[in-house]
C-alpha positions in Angstrom: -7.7 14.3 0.5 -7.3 11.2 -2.1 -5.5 7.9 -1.2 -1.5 8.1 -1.9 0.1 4.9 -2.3 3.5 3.4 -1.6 4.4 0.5 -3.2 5.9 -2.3 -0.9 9.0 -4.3 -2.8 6.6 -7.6 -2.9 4.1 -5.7 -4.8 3.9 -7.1 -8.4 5.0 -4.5 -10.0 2.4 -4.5 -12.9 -0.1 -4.3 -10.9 1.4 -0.7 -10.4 1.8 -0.1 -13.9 -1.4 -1.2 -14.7 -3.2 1.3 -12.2 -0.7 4.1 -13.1 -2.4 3.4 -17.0 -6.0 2.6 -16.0 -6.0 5.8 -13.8 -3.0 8.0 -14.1 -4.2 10.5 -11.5 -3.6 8.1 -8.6 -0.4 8.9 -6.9 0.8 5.5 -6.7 5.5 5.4 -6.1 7.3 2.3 -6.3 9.4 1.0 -4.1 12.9 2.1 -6.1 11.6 5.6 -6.3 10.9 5.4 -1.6 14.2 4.3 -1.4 12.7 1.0 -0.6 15.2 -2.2 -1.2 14.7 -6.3 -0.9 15.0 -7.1 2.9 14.1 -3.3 4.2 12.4 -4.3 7.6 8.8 -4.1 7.7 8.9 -1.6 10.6 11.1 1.2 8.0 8.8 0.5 5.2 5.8 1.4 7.4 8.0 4.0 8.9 9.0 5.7 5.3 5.2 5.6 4.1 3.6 7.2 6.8 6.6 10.0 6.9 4.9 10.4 3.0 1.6 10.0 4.1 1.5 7.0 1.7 -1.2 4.2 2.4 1.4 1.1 2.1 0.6 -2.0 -0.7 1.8 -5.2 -0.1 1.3 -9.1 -0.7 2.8 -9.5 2.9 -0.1 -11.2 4.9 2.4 -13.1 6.5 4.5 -11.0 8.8 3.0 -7.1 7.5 -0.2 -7.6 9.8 1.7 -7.9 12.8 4.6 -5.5 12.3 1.4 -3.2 11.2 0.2 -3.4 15.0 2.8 -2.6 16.9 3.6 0.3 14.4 0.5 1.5 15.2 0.5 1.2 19.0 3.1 3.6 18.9 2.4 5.9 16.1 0.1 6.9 13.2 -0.3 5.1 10.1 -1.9 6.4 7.0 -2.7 2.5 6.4 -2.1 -0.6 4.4 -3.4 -2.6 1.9 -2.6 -6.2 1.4 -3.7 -7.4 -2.3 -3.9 -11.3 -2.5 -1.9 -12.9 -4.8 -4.6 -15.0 -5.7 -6.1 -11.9 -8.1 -5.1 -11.3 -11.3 -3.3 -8.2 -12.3 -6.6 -6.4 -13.6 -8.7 -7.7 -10.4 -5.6 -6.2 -8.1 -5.6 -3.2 -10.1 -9.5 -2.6 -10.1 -10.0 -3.1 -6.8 -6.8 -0.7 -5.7 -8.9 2.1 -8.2 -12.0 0.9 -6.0 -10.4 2.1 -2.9 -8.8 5.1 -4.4 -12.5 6.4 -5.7 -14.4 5.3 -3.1 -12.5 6.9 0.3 -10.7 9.9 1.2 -7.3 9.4 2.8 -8.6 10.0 6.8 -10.2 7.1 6.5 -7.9 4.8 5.9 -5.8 5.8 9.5 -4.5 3.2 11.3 -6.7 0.6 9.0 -5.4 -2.8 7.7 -7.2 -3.8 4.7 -7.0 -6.7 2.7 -8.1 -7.0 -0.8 -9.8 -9.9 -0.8 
């Protein structure tokens, strides 16, 4: 099964656009459309993707890492990508298409990825 992706609110949000129009076939919601609001605890937003089945994308290498491991200690995850903010919006974009093309959703279970 292909990647589905849930937008985190700190995700640059046209770095979403510009995936939805590079490749529209990538399931790819926005935070507005989870539910998802400024200052939602990282715990509910990794709780609300993985109730989706939604590998989570976030800029949130500070505090996401952590909250990611003791989500997972006690649950499943379908996973989460942190994009740097050092990319531009096409490098973000490309490499988030990378992912999407290149693995199937199983294997991104319980894995924290950072792009780059």
């Amino acid at each position: 099964m292909k990647i589905k992706c849930q937008a985190e609110n700190d995700l640059n949000g046209i770095v979403i656009r510009t995936v939805k129009e590079l490749a529209p076939e990538i399931d790819f919601q926005t935070a507005p459309m989870a539910g998802l609001h400024l200052g939602t605890p990282d715990d509910q937003v990794l709780k609300i993707a993985a109730s989706e089945n939604r590998v989570l994308v976030s800029h949130d290498r500070k505090t996401m890492p952590t909250h990611f491991a003791n989500f997972i200690a006690s649950q499943t995850s379908p996973g989460v990508f942190i994009v740097s903010r050092k990319l531009t919006i096409a490098q973000a974009a490309e490499w988030l298409i990378l992912f999407w093309a290149a693995s199937e959703a199983e294997e991104q279970i319980n894995l924290l990825t950072h792009i780059p």
